[in-house]
C-alpha positions in Angstrom: 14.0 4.9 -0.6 15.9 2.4 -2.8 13.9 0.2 -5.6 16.3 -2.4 -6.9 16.0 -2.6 -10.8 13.3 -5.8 -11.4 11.6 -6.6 -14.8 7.9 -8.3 -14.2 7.9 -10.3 -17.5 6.5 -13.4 -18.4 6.4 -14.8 -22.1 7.7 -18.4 -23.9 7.8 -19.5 -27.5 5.1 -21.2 -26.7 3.0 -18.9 -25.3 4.2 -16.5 -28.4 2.8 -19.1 -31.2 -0.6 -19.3 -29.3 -1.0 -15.6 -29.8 0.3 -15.5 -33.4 -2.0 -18.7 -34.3 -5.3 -16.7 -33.0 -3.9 -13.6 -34.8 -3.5 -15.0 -37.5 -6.9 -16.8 -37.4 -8.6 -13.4 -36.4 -7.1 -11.8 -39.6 -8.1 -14.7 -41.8 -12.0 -14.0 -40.5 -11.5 -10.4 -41.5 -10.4 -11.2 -44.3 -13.3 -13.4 -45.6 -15.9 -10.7 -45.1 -17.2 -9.3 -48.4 -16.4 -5.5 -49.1 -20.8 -5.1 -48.7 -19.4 -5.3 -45.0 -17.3 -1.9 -44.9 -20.1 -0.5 -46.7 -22.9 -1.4 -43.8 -21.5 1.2 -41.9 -20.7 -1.5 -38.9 -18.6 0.1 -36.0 -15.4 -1.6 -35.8 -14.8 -3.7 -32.6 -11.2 -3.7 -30.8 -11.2 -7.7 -30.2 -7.7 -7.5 -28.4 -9.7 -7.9 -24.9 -11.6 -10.7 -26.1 -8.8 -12.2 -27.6 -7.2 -11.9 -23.9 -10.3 -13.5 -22.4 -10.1 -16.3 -24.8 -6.4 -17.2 -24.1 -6.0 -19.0 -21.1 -2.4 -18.6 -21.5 -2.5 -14.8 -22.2 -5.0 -14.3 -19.3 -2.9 -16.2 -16.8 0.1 -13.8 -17.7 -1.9 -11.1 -17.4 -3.5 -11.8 -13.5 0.1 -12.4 -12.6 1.5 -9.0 -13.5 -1.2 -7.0 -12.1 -0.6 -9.1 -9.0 2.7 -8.5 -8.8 2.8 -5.3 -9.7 0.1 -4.2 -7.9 1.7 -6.1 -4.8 5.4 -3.8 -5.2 3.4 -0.5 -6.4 1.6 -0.5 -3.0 4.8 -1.3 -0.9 6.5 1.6 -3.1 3.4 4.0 -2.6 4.3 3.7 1.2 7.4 3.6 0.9 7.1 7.2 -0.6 4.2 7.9 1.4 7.0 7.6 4.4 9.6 9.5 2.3 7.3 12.5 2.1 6.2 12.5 5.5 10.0 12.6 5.8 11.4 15.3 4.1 7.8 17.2 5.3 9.5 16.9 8.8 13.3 17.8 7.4 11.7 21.3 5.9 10.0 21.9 9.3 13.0 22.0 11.0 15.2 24.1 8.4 11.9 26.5 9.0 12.5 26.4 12.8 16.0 26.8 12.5 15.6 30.2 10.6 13.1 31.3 13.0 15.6 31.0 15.8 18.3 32.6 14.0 15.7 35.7 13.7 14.8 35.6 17.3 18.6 35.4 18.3 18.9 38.2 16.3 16.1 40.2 17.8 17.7 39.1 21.1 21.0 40.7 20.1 19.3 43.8 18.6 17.7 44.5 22.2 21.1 44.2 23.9 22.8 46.5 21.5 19.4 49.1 22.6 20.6 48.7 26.2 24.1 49.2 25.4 23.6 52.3 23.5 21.2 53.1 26.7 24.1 53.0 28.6 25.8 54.9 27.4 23.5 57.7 27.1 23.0 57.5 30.2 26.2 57.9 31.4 26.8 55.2 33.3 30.6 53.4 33.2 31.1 49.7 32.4 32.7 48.8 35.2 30.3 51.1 37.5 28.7 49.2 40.6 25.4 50.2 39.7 26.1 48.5 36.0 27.7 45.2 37.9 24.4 45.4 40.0 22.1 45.4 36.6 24.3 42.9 35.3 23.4 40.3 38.3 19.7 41.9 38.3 19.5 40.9 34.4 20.8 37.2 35.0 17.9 37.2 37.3 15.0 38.2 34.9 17.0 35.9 32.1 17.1 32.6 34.6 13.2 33.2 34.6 12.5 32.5 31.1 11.3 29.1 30.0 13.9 26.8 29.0 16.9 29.4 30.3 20.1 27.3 31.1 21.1 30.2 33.5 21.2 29.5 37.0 21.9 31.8 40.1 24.2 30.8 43.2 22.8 31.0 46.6 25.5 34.2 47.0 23.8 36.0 44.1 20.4 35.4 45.2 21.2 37.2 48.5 23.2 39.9 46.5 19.7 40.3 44.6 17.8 40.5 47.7 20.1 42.8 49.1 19.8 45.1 45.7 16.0 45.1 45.8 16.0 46.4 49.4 17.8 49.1 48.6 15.8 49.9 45.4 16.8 49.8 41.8 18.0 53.1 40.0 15.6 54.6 37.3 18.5 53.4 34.6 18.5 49.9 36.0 14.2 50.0 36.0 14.5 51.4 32.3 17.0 48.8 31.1 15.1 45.7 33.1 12.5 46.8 31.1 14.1 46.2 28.0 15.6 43.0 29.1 11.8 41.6 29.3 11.4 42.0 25.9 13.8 39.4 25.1 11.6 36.7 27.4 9.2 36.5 24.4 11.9 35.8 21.6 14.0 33.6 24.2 10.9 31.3 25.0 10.4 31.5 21.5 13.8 29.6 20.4 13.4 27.2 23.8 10.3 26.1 22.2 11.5 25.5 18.4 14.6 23.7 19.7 12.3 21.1 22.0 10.3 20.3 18.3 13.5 20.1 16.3 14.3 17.7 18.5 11.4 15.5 18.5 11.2 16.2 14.8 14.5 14.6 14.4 13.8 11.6 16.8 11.4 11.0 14.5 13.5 10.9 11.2 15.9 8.8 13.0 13.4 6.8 14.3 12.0 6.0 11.0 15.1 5.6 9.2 15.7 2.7 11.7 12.4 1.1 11.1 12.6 1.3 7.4 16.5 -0.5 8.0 15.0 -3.5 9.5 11.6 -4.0 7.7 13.2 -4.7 3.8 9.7 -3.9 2.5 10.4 -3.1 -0.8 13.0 -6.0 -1.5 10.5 -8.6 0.5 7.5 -7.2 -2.1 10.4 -7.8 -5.2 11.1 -11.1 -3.8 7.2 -12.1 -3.4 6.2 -10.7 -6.6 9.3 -12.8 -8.2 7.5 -16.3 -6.8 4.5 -15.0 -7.9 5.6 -14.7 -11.5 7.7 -18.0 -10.8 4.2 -19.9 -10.1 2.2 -18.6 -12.7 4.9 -19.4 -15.2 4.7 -23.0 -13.7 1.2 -23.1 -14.5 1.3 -22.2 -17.9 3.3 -24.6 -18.4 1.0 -27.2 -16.8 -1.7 -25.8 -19.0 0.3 -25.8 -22.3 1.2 -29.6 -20.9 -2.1 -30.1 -20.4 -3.2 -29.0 -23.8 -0.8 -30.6 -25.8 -1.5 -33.8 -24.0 -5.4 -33.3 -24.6 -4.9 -32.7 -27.9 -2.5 -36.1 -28.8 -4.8 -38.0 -27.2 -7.7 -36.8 -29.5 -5.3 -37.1 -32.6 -4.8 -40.8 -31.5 -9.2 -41.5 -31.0 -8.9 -40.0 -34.3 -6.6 -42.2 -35.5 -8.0 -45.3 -33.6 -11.1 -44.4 -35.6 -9.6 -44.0 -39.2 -7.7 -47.3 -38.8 -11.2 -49.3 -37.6 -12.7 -47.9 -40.6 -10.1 -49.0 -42.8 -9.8 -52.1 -41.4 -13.1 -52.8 -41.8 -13.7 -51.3 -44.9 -10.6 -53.8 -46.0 -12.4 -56.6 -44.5 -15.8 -55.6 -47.0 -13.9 -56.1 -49.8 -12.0 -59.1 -48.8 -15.3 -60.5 -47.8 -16.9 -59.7 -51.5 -13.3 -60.8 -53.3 -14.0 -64.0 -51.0 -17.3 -64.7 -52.5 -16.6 -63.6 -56.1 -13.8 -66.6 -55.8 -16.4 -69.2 -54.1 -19.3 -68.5 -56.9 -16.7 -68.5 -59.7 -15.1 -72.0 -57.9 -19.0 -72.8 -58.2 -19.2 -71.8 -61.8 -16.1 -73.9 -63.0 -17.5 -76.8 -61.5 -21.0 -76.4 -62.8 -19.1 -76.1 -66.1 -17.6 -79.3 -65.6 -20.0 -81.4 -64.8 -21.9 -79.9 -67.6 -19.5 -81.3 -69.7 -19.0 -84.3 -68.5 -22.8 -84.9 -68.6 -23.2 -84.1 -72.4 -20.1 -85.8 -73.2 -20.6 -88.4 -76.3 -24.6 -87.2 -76.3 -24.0 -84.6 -78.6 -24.3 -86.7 -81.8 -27.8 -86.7 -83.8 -30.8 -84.4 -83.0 -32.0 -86.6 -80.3 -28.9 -86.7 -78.3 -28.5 -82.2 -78.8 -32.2 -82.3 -77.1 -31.3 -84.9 -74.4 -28.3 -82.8 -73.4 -29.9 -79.6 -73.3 -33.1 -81.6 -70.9 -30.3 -82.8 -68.9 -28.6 -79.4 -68.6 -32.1 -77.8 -67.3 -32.7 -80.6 -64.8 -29.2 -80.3 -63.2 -29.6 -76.3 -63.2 -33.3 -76.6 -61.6 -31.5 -79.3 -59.3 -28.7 -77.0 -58.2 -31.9 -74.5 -57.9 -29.9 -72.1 -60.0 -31.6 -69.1 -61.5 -30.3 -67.7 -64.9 -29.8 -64.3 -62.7 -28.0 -65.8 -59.9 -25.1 -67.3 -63.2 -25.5 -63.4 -64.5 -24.4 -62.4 -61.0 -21.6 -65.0 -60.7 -20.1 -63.9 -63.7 -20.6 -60.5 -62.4 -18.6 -60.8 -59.4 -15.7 -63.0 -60.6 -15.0 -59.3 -62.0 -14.6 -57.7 -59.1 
């Protein structure tokens, strides 16, 4: 199994500066607790999980890792799964194939036995009655399971022909020993049939596993994953950021239409501080004019000052309301 190299890895500046602001803000609100704290014997609590929970940024990161990852971890746990299953099947055939080495060489121990029989028996190599067990053992061995020997139509009748005559006690005794090879011979027929289908297997596998692409599908899959939730973060930090503008201009909208009507109280006061001191000059005035060439003698001081109190209640002018004139032409 091949895993091509991939890094799952999501992170921006932006995304960094979230973090380091709530950090920072975390510390701060460790910092402000009184030393009485440590002393309360309070368990300290790891916030880095709630901290998580709290970012939306940090939390949609962290969904689209374990998504990914989970996504190529499962196509790699088959993937090895299969591998396994794989080399289980590669080990049973090196087992097999020692097996039938043994067998072979059980089957070659029992023919050096009838050799040496043989020849304590006496009987030549090129004998008739050892040409007679020679077609009388191709026989037996064309009878085991899975033996490529065959027998000619000639060599059957020969057989026949042998058997009706009857079989030497040499040829009975050595027969004998050739049946012991049936169990060893069957033995390696059967071991090379499940080789066989063992490797059908392996090759059938390997072929499967060419044409699926699992694991570079899941790397390409976990890639758009990624891809998507780093396009979301960034529609959230978007988001965000536009959110909080627009509240920073309400803000501002606000401030300004206090000002402006603040500005608007004061030109409205500075407006009538001008009016009542406009109001006082001309009172003045027409003061003056009225007392003007009365002020000689007694009787002309009293007549002025009558005249001055009948304009004043005329104007319905208070002394408090001239006190509050003078007040604002201050302002």
């Amino acid at each position: 199994m091949k895993v091509n190299n991939m890094t799952i890895f999501m992170g921006d500046e932006t995304a960094r500066a979230r973090h380091g602001a709530l950090v920072a803000q975390e510390n701060s609100g460790a910092k402000s607790v009184g030393p009485g704290a440590a002393k309360s014997g309070a368990k300290s609590v790891d916030a880095s999980g709630l901290k998580a929970a709290s970012d939306p940024v940090a939390q949609k990161k962290a969904q689209a890792q374990k998504q990914a990852l989970r996504l190529v971890g499962d196509v790699f746990a088959n993937d090895r799964k299969v591998d396994q299953d794989l080399e289980g099947r590669r080990e049973r055939i090196r087992q097999l194939q020692q097996e039938n080495g043994e067998y072979r060489r059980s089957i070659q121990d029992i023919e050096n036995n009838r050799e040496e029989f043989r020849k304590n028996s006496g009987v030549a190599a090129d004998s008739e009655e050892e040409r007679e067990l020679r077609l009388l053992a191709k026989e037996k061995e064309a009878g085991f399971a899975g033996s490529s020997v065959h027998l000619t139509d000639e060599e059957c009748k020969e057989i026949a022909g042998i058997k009706d005559r009857g079989l030497t006690q040499y040829q009975q005794d050595s027969l004998a020993m050739k049946e012991d090879e049936r169990y060893f011979a069957e033995s390696i027929h059967k071991s090379k049939q499940e080789i066989e289908t063992e490797n059908a297997i392996i090759a059938r596998t390997k072929m499967e596993q060419l044409k699926s692409h699992a694991m570079a599908d899941a790397q390409k899959e976990a890639e758009q994953i990624m891809k998507k939730a780093s396009e979301d973060i960034v529609n959230l930090l978007v988001g965000e950021a536009k959110d909080h503008i627009e509240e920073e201009l309400e803000e501002k909208k606000e401030a300004a239409k206090e000002e402006a009507e603040k500005r608007e109280e004061i030109q409205e006061k500075i407006d009538t501080a001008k009016e009542r001191k406009k109001e006082q000059e001309e009172l003045t005035e027409d003061i003056l004019e009225a007392t003007q060439g009365q002020i000689s003698g007694a009787s002309g001081m009293n007549e002025a000052q009558q005249e001055i109190k009948d304009m004043m209640n005329k104007m319905k002018l208070i002394e408090e309301d001239v006190k509050g004139a003078a007040v604002d032409q201050n302002v």
